[in-house]
C-alpha positions as CSV (number, residue, x, y, z in Angstrom):
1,X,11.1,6.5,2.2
2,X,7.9,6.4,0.5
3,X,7.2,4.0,-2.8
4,X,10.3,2.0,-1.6
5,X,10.3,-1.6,-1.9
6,X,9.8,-2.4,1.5
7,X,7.2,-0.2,2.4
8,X,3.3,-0.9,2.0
9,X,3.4,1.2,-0.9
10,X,5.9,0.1,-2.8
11,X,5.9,-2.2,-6.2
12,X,6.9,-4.9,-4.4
13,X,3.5,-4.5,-2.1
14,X,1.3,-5.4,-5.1
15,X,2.8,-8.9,-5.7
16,X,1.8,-12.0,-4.7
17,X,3.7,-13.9,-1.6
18,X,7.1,-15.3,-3.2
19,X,9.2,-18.1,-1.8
20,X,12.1,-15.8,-0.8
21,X,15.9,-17.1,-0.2
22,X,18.1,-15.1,1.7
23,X,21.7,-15.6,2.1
24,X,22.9,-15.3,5.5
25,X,19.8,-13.5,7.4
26,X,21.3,-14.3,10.6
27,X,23.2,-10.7,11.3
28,X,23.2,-6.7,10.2
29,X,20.1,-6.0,8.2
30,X,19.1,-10.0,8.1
31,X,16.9,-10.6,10.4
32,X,14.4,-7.6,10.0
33,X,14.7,-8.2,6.1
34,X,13.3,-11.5,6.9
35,X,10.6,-10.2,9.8
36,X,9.6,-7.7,6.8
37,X,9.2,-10.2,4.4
38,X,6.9,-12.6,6.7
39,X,5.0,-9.6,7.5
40,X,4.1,-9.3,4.0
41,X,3.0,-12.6,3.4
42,X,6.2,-14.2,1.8
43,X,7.3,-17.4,2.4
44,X,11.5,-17.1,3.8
45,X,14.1,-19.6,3.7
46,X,17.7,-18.5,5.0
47,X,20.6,-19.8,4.1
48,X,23.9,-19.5,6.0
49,X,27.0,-21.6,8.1
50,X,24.7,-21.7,11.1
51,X,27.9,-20.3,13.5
52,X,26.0,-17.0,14.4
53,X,23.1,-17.1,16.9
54,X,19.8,-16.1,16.0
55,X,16.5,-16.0,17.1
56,X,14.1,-16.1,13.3
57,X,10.4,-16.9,13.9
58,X,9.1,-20.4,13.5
59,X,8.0,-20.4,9.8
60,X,11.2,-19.4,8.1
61,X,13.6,-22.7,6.5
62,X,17.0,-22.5,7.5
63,X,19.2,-24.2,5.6
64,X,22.9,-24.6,6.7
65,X,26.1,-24.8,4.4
66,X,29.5,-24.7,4.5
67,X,31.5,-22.4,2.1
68,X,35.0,-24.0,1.8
């Protein structure tokens, strides 16, 4: 898809790095979101119940809730 968001030539690819939160991040699409986000320089915190099992590089936050 070129000029999409999460290519190199998207809009998003002329911004500076963000601090990015993404909820859940830990299944589907969530863990290459994240991998493409780091890859572009952005800072990543993930936020989920911390029940499913997976493997994030080192620099992203996790942060762990409940929602009941």
């Amino acid at each position: 898809m070129p000029g999409s968001a999460l290519t190199a030539t998207g809009p998003l690819a002329r911004l500076s790095p963000m601090r990015i939160l993404v909820i859940g991040g830990t299944h589907f699409m969530g863990p290459r979101l994240v991998r493409a986000l780091l890859a572009r320089g952005h800072a990543v915190t993930t936020f989920h119940r911390g029940t499913t099992p997976c493997i994030l590089p080192a620099e992203v936050e996790r942060l762990y809730g409940d929602r009941s």
